[in-house]
HTML snippet that shows the backbone in 3Dmol.js (N, CA, C, O; Angstrom):
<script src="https://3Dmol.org/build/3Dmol-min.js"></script>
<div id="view" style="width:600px;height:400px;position:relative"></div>
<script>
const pdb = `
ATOM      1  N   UNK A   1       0.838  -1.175   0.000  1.00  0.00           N
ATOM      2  CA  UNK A   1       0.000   0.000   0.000  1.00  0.00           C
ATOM      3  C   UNK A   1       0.888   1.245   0.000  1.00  0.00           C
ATOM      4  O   UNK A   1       1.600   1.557   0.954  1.00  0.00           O
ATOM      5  N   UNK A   2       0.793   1.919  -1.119  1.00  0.00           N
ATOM      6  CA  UNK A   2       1.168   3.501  -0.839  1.00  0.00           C
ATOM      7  C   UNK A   2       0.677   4.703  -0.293  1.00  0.00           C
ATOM      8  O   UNK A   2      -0.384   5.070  -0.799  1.00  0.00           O
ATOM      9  N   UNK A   3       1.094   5.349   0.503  1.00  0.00           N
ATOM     10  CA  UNK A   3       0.592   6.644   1.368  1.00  0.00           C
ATOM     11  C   UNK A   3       1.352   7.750   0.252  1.00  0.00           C
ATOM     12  O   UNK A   3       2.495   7.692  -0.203  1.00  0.00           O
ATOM     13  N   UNK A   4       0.277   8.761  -0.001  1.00  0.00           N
ATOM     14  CA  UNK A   4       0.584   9.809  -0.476  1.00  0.00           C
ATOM     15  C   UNK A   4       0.412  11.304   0.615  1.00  0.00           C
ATOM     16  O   UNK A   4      -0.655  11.608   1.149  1.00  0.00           O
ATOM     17  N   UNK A   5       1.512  11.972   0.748  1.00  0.00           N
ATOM     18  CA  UNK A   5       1.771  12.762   1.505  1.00  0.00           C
ATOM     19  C   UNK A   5       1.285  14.155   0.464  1.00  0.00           C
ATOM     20  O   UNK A   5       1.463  14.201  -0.753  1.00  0.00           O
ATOM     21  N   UNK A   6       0.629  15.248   1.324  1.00  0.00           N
ATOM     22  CA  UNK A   6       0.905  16.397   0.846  1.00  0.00           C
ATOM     23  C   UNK A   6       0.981  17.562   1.658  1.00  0.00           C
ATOM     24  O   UNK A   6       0.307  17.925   2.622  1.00  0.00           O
ATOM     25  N   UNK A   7       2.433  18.326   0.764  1.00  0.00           N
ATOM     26  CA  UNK A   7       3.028  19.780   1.674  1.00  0.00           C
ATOM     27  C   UNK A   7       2.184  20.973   0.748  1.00  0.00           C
ATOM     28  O   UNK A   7       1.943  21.074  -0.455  1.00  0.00           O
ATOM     29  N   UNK A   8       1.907  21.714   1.805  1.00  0.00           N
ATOM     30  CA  UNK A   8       1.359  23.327   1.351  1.00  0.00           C
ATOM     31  C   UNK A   8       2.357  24.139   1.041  1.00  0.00           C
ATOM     32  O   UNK A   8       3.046  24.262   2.053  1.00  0.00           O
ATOM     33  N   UNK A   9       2.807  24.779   0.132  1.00  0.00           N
ATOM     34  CA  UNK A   9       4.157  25.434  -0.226  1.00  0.00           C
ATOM     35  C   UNK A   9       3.773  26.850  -0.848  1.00  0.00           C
ATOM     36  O   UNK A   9       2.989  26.918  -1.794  1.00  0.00           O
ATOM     37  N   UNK A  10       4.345  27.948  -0.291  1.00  0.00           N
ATOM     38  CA  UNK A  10       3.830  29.260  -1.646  1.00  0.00           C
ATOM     39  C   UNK A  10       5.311  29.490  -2.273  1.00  0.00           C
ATOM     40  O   UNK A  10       6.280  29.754  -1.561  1.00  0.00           O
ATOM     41  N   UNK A  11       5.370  29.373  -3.555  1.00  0.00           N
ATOM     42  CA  UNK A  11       6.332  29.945  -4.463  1.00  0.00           C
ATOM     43  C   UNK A  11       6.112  31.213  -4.674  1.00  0.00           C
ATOM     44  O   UNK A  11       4.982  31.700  -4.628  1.00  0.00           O
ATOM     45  N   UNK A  12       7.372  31.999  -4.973  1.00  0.00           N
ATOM     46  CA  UNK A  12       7.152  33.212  -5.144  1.00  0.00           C
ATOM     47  C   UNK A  12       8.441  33.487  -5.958  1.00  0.00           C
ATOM     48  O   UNK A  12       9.360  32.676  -6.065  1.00  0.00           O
ATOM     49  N   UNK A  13       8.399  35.043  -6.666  1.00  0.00           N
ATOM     50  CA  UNK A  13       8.795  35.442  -7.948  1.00  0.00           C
ATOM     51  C   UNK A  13       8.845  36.397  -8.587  1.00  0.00           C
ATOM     52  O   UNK A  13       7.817  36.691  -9.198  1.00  0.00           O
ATOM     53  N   UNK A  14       9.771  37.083  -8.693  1.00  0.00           N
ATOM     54  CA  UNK A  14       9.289  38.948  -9.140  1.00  0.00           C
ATOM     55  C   UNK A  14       9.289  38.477 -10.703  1.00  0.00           C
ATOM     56  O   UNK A  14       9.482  39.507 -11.351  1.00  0.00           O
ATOM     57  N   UNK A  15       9.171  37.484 -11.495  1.00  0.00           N
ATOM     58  CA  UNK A  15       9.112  37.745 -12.565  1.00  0.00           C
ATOM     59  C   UNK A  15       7.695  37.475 -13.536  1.00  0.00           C
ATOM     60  O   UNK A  15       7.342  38.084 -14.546  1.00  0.00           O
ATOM     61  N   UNK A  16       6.916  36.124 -12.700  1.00  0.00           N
ATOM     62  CA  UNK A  16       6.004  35.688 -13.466  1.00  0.00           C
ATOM     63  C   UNK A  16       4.855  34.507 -12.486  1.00  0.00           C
ATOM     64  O   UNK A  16       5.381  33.445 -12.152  1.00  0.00           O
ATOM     65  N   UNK A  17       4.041  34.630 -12.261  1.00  0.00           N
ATOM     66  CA  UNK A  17       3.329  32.831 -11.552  1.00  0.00           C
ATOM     67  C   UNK A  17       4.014  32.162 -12.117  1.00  0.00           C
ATOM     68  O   UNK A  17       4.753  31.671 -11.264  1.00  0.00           O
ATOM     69  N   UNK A  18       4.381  31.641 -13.454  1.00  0.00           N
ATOM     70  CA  UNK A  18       4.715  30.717 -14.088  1.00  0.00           C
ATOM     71  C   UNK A  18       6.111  30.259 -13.591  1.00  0.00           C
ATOM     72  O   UNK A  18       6.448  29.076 -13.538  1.00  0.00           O
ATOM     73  N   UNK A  19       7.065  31.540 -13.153  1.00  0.00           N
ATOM     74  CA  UNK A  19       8.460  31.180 -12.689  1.00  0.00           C
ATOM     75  C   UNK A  19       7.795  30.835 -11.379  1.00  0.00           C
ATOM     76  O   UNK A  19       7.823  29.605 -11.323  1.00  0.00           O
ATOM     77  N   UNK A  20       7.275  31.262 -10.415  1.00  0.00           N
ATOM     78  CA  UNK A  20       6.677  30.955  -8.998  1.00  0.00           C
ATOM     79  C   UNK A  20       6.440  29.556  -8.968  1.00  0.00           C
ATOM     80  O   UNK A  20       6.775  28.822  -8.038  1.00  0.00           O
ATOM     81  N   UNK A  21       5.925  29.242  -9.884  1.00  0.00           N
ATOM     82  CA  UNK A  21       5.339  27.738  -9.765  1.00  0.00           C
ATOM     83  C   UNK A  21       6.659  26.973 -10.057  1.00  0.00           C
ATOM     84  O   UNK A  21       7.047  26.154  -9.224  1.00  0.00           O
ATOM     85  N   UNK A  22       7.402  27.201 -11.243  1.00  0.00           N
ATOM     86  CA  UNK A  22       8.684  26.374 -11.219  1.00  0.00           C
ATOM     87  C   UNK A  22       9.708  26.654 -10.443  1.00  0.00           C
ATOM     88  O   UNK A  22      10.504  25.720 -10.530  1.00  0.00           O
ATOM     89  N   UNK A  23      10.214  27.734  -9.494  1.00  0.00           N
ATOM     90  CA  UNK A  23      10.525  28.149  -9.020  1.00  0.00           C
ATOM     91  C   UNK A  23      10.356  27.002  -7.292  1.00  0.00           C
ATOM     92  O   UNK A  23      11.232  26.761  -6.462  1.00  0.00           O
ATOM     93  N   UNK A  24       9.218  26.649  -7.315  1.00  0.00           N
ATOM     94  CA  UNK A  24       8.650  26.238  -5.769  1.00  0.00           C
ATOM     95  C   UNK A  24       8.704  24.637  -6.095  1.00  0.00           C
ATOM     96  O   UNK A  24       8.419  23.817  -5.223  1.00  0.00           O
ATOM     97  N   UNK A  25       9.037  24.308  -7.233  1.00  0.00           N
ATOM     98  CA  UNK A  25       8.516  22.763  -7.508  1.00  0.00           C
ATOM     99  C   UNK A  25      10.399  22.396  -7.599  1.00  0.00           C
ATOM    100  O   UNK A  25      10.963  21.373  -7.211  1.00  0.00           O
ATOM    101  N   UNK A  26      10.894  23.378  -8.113  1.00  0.00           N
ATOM    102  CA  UNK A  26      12.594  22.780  -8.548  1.00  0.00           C
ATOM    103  C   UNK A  26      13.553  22.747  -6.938  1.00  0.00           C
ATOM    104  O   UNK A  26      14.526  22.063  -6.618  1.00  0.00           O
ATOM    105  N   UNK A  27      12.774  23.803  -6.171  1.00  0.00           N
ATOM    106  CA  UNK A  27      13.489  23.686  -4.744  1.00  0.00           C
ATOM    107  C   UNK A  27      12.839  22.047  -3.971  1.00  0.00           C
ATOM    108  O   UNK A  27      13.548  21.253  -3.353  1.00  0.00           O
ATOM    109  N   UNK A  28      11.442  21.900  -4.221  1.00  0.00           N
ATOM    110  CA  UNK A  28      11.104  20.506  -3.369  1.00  0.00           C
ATOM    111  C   UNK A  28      11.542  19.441  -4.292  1.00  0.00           C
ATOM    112  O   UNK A  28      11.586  18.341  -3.742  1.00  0.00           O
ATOM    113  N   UNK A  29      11.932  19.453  -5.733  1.00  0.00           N
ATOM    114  CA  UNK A  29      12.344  18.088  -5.891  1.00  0.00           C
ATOM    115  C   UNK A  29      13.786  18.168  -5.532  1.00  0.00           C
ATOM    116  O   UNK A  29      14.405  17.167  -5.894  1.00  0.00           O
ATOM    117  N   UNK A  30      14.549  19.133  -4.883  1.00  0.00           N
ATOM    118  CA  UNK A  30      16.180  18.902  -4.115  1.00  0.00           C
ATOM    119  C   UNK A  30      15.565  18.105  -2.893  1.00  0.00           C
ATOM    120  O   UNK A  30      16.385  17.299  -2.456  1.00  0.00           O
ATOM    121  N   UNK A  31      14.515  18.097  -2.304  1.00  0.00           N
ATOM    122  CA  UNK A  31      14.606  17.509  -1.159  1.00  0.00           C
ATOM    123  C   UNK A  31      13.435  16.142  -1.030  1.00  0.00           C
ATOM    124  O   UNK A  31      13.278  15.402  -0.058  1.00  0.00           O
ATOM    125  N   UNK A  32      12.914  16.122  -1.985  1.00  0.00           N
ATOM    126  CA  UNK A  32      12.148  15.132  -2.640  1.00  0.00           C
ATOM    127  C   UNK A  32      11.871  14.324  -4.017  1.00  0.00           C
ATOM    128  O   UNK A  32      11.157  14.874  -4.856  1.00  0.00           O
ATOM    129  N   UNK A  33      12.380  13.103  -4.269  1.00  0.00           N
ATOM    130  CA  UNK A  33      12.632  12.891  -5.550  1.00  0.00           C
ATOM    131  C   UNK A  33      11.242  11.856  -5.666  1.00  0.00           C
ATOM    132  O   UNK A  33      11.488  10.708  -6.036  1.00  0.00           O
ATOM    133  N   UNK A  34      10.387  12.061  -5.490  1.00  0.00           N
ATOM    134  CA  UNK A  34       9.185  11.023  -5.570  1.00  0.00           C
ATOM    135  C   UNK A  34       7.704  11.739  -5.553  1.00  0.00           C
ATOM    136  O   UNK A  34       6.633  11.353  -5.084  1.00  0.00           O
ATOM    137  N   UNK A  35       8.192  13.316  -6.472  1.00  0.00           N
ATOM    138  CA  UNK A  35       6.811  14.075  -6.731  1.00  0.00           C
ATOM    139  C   UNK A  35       6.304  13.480  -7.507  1.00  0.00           C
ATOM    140  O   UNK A  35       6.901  12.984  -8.461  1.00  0.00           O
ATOM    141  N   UNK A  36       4.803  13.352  -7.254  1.00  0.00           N
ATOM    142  CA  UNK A  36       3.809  12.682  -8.398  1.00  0.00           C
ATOM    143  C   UNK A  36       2.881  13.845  -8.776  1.00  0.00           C
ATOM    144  O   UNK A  36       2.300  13.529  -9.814  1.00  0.00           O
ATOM    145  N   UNK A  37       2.593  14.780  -8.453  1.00  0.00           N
ATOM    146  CA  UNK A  37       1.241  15.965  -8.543  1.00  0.00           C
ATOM    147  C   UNK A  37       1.582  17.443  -8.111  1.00  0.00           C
ATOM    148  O   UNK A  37       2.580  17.505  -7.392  1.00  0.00           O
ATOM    149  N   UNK A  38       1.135  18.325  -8.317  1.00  0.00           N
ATOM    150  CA  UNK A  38       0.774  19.663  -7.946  1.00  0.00           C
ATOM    151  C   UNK A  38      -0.401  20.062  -8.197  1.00  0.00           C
ATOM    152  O   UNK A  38      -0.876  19.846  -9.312  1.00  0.00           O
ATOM    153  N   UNK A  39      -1.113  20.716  -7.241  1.00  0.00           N
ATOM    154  CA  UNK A  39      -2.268  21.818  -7.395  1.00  0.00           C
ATOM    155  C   UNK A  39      -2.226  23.318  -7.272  1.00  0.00           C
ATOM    156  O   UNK A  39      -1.926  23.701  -6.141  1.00  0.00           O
ATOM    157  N   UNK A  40      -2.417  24.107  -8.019  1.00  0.00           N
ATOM    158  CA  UNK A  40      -2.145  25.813  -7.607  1.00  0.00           C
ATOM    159  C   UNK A  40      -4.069  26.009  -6.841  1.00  0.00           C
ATOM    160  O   UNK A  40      -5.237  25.871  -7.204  1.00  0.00           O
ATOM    161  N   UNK A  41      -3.433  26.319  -5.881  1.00  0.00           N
ATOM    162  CA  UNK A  41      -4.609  27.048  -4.434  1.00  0.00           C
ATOM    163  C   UNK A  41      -5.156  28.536  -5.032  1.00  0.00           C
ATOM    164  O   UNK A  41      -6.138  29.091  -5.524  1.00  0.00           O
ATOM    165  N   UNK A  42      -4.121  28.694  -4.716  1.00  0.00           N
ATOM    166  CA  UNK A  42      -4.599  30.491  -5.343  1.00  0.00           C
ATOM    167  C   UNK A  42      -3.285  31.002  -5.493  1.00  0.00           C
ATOM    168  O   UNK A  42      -2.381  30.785  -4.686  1.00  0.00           O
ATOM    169  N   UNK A  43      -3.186  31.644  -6.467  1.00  0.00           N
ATOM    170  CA  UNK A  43      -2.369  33.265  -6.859  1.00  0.00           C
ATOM    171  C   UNK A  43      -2.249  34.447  -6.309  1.00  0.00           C
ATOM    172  O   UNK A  43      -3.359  34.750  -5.874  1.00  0.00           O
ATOM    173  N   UNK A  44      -1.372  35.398  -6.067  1.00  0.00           N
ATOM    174  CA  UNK A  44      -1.568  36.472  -5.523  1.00  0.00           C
ATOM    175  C   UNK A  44      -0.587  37.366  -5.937  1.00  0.00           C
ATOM    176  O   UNK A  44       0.304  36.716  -6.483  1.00  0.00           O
ATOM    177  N   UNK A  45      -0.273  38.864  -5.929  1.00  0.00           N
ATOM    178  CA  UNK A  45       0.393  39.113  -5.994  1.00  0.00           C
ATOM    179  C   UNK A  45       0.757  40.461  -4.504  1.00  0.00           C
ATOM    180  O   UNK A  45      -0.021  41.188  -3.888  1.00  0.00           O
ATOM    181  N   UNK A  46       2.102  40.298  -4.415  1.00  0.00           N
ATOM    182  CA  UNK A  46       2.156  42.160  -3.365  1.00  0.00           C
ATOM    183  C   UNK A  46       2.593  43.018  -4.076  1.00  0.00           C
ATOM    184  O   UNK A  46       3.409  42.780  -4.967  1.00  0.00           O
ATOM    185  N   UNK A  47       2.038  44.405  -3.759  1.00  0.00           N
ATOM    186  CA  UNK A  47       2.555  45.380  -4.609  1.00  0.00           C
ATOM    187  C   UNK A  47       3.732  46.493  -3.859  1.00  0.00           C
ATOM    188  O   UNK A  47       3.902  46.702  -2.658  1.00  0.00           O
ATOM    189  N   UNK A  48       4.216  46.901  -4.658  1.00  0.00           N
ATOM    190  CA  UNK A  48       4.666  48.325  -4.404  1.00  0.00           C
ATOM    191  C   UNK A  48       4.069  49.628  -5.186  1.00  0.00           C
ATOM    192  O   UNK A  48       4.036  49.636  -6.416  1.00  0.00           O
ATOM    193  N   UNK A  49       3.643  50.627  -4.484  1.00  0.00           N
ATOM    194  CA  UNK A  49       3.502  51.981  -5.126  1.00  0.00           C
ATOM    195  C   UNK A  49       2.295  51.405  -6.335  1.00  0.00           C
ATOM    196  O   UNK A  49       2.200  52.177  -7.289  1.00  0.00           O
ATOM    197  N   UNK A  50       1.700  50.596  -6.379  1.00  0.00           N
ATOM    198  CA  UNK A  50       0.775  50.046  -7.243  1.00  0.00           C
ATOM    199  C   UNK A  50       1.117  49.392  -8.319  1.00  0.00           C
ATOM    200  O   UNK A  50       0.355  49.287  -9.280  1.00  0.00           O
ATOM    201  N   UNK A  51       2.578  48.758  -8.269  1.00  0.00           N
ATOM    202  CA  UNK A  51       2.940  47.337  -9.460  1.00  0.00           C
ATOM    203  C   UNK A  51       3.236  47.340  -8.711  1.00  0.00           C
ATOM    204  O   UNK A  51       3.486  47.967  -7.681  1.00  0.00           O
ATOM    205  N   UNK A  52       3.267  45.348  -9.895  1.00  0.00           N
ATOM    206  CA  UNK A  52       3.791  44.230  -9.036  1.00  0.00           C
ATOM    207  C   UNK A  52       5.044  43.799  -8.745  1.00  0.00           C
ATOM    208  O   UNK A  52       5.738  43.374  -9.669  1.00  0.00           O
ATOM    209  N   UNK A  53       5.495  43.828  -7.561  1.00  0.00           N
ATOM    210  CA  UNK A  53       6.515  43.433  -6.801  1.00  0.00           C
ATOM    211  C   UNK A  53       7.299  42.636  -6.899  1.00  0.00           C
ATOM    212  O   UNK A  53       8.497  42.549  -7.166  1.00  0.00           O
ATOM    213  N   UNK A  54       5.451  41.236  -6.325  1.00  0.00           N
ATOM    214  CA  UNK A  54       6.405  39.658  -6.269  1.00  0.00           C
ATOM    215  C   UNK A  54       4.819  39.082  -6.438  1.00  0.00           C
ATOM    216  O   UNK A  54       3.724  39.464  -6.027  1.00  0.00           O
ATOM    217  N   UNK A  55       5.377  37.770  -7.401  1.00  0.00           N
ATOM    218  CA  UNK A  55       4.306  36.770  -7.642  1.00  0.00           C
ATOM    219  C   UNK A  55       3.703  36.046  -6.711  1.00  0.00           C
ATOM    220  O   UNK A  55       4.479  36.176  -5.765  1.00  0.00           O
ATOM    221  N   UNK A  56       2.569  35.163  -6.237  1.00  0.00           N
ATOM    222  CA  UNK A  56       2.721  34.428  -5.236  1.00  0.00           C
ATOM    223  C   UNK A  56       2.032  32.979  -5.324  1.00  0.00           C
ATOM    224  O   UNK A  56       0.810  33.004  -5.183  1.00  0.00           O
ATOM    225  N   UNK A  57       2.419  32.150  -5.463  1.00  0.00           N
ATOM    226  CA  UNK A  57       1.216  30.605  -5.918  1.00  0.00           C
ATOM    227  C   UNK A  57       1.223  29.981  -4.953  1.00  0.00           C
ATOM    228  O   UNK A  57       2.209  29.266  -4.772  1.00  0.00           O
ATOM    229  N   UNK A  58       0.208  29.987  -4.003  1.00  0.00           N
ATOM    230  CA  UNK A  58      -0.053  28.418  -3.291  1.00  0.00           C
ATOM    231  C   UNK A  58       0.345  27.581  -3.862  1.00  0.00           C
ATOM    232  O   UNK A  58       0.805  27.897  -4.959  1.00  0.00           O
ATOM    233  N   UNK A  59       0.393  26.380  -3.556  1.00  0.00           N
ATOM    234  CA  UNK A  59       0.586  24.752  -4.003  1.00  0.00           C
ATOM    235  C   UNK A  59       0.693  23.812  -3.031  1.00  0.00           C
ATOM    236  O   UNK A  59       0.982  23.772  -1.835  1.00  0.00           O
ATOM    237  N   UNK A  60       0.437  23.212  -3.729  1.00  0.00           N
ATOM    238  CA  UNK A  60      -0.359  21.740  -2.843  1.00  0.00           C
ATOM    239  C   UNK A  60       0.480  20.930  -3.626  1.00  0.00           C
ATOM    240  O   UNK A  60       0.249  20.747  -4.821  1.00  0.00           O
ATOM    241  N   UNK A  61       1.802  20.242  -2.817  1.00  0.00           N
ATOM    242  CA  UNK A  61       2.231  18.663  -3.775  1.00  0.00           C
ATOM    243  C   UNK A  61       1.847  17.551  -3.496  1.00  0.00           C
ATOM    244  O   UNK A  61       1.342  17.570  -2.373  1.00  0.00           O
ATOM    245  N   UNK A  62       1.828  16.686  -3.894  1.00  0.00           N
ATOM    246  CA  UNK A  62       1.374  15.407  -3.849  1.00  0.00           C
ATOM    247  C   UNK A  62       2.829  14.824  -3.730  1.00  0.00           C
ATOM    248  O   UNK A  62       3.673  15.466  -4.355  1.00  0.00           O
ATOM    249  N   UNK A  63       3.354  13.524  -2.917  1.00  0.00           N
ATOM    250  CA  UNK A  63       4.616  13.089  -2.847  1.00  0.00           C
ATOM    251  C   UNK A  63       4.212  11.339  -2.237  1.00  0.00           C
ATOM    252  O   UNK A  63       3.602  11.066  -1.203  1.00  0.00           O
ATOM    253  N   UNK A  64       4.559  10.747  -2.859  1.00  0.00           N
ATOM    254  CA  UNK A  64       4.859   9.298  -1.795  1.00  0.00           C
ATOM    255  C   UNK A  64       5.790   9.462  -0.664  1.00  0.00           C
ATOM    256  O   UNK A  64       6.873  10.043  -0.600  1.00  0.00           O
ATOM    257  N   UNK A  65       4.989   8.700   0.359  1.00  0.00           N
ATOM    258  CA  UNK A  65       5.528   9.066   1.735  1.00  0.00           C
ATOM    259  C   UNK A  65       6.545   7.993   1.698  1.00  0.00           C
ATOM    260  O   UNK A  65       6.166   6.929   1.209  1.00  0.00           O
ATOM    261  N   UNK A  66       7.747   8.069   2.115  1.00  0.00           N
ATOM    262  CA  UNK A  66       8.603   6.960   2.110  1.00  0.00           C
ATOM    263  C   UNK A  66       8.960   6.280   3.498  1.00  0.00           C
ATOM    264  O   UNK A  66       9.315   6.894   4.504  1.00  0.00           O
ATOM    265  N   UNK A  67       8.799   4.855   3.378  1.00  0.00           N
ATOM    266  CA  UNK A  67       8.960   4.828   4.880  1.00  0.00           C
ATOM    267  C   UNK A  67       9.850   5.048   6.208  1.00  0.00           C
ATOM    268  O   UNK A  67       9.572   4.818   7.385  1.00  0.00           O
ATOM    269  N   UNK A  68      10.853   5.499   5.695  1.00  0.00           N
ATOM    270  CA  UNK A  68      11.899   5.886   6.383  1.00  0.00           C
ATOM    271  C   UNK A  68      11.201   7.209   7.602  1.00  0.00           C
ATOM    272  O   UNK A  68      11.546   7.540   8.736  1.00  0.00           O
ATOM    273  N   UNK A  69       9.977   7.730   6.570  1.00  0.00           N
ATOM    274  CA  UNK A  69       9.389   8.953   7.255  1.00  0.00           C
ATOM    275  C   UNK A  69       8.475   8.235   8.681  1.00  0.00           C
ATOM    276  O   UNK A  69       8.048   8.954   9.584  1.00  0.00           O
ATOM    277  N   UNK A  70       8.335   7.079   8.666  1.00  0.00           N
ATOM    278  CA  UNK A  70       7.637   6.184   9.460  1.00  0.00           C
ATOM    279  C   UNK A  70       8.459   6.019  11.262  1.00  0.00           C
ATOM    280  O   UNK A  70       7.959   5.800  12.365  1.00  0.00           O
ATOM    281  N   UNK A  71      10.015   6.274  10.761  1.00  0.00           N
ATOM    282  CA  UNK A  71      11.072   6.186  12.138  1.00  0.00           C
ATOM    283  C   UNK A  71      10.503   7.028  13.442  1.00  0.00           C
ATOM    284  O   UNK A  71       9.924   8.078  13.165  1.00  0.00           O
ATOM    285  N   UNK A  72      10.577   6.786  14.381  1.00  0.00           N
ATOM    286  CA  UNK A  72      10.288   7.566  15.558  1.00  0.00           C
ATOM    287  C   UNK A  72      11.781   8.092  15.982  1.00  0.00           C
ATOM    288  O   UNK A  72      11.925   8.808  16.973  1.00  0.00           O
TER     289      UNK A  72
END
`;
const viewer = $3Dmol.createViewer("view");
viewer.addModel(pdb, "pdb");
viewer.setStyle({}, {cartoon: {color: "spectrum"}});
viewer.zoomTo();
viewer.render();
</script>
């Protein structure tokens, strides 16, 4: 039986959502090599002086839990 784990993550990005999102997915596969999924939550952006600043994407990954994560 496989357990699928999922982390809440916001990427962020002064250039684009699109870099935000790859941006947030290329840092968790350094520390996870067993992504299966992503969901974007919501978008956002902060401003300065009325432009945009920095990008912002929720995400939701999907990952197999490995059992090592099982150790006490």
């Amino acid at each position: 039986m496989a357990l699928i784990k999922i982390k809440e993550v916001i990427g962020t990005s002064t250039e684009s959502f699109d870099e935000a999102i790859k941006g947030a997915l290329r840092n968790l596969k350094e520390q996870k090599k067993n992504l299966s999924g992503a969901k974007v939550s919501s978008q956002s952006v902060r401003l300065t002086n009325g432009d945009i600043a920095e990008y912002r994407v929720d995400l939701k990954i999907a990952y197999k839990w490995e059992k090592e994560l099982y150790k006490k």
